[in-house]
One Martini backbone bead per residue (centre of mass of N, CA, C, O) as a GRO file, in nm:
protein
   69
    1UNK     BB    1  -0.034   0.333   1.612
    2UNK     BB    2   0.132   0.184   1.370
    3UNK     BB    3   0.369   0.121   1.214
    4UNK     BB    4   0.572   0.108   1.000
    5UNK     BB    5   0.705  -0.100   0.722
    6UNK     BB    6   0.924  -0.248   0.570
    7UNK     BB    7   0.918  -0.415   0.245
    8UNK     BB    8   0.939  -0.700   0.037
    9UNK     BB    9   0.903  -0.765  -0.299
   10UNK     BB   10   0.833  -1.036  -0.511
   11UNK     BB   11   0.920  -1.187  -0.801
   12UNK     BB   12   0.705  -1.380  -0.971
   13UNK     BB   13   0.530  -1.660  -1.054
   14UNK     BB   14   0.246  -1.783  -1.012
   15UNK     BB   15   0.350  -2.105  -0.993
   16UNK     BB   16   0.535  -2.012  -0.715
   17UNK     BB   17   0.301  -1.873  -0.562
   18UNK     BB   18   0.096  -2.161  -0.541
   19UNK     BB   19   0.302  -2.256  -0.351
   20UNK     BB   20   0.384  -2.053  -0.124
   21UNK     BB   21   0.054  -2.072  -0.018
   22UNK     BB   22   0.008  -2.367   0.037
   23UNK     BB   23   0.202  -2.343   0.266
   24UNK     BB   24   0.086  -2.152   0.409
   25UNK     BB   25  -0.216  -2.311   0.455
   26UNK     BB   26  -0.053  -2.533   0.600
   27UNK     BB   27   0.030  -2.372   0.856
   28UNK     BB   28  -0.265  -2.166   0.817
   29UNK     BB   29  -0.515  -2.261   0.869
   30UNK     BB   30  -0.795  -2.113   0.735
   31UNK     BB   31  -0.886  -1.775   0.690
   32UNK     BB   32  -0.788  -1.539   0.462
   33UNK     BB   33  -0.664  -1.310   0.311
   34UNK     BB   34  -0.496  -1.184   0.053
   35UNK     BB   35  -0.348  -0.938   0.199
   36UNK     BB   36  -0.180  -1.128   0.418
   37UNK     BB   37  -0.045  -1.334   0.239
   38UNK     BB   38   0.097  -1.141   0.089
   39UNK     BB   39   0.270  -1.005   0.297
   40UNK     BB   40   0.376  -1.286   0.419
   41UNK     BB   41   0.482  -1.363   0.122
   42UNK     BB   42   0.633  -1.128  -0.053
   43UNK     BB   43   0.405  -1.031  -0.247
   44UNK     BB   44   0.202  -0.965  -0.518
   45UNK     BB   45  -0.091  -0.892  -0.550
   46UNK     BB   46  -0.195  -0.962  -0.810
   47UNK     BB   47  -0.011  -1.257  -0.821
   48UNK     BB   48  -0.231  -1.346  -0.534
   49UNK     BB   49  -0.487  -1.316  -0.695
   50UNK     BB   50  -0.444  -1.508  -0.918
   51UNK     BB   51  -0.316  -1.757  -0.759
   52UNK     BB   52  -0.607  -1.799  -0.603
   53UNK     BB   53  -0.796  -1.827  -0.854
   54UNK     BB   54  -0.683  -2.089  -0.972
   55UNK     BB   55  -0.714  -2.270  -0.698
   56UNK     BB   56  -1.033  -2.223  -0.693
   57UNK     BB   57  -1.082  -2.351  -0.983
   58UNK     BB   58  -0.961  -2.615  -0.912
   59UNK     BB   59  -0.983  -2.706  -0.551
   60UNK     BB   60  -0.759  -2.645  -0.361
   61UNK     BB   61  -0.967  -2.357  -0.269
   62UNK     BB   62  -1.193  -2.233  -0.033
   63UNK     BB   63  -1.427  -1.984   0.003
   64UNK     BB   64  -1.519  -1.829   0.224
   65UNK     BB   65  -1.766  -1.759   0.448
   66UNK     BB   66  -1.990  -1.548   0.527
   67UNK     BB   67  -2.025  -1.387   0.882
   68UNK     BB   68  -2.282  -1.217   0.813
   69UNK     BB   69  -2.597  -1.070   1.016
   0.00000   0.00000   0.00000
């Protein structure tokens, strides 16, 4: 069983997020859940989710594609 942690929530502005998810994403390319982004960068999840969601709208970042069998 994993232990729980003590997180710290950052509260932030939505284009504050799309800027540290960017960087976030820049330096660990690849798929990611947005709840895992949220954790990493000590974000509020709906404002990681609002924040992700403007950024696949304009083009800057693309859903993974379900590797569902």
């Amino acid at each position: 069983m994993r232990k729980a942690e003590l997180i710290s929530i950052r509260d932030t502005s939505r284009s504050h997020a799309e800027k540290l998810i960017d960087g976030y994403l820049t330096k660990h390319p690849g798929p990611h859940l947005a709840s895992e982004i949220a954790e990493a960068l000590g974000l509020e999840f709906r404002t990681t989710l609002e924040a992700i969601k403007r950024m696949i709208d304009s083009g800057r970042v693309h859903k993974a594609r379900s590797e569902r069998t």
